[in-house]
N, C-alpha and C positions, 0 to 999 in steps of 0.2 A: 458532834452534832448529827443530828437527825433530819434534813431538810424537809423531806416527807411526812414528817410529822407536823412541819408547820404547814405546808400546803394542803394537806389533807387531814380534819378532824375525823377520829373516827365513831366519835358518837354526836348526833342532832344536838344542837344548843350548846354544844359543849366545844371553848372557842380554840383553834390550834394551835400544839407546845412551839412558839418561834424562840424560844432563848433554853441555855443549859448553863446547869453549876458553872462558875468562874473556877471552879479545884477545878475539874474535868479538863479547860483549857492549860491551865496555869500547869499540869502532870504532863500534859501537849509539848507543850515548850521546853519544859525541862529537860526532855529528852535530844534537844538539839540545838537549843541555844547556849549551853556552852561552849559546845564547838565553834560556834560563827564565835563568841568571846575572846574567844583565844585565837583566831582567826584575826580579830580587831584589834588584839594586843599586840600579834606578831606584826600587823603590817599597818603602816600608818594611814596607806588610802584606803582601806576598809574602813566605815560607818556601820554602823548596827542602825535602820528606822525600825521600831517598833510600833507596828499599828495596833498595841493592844489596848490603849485607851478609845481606840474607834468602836472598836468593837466591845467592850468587856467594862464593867462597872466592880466595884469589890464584891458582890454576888451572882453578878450574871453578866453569860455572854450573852449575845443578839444575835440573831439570824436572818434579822429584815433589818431595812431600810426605807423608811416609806413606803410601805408594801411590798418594796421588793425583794424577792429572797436573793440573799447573799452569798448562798454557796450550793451547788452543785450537787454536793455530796460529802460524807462526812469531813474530809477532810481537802474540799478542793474549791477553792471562792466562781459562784457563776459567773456570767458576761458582766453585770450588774455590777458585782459584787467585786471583780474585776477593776470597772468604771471607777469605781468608788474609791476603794485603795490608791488602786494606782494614781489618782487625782494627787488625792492628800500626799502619796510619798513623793511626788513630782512636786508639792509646794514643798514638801522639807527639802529637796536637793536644792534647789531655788534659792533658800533661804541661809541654807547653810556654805554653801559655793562663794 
């Protein structure tokens, strides 16, 4: 992600990129979600939440939220963005407990 590109267009009338390829994230993950996997397999109190249906559709990720941008920088969620997550993983622990 490019968060800056959503905050800031750089041409007049032309409205700012806030979402990217879903490949782009989904190459993201792959690189370390097998680890937590097998991490989940080895031990039974490990849980895997995946928030990637919060964020990501089968063509594209998002990078707002009702206006607000959700992350910081390519690869780091803002205060916001934060909020937000953290919400939703708090109803899965909740739920699943």
């Amino acid at each position: 992600f490019q968060p800056e590109q959503c905050q800031y267009s750089r041409f007049p009338g032309k409205p700012p990129k806030c979402t990217e390829d879903s490949s782009y994230y989904d190459r993201q993950k792959d690189l370390y979600v097998p680890i937590f996997r097998k991490l989940e397999k080895d031990n039974e109190r490990v849980r895997i939440i995946d928030p990637t249906n919060l964020l990501c559709n089968d063509q594209e990720c998002r990078m707002t939220d009702n206006k607000e941008l959700l992350y910081r920088d390519r690869n780091h969620l803002s205060y916001e963005g934060s909020q937000y997550i953290g919400g939703w993983v708090g109803s899965q622990i909740q739920r699943r407990d």
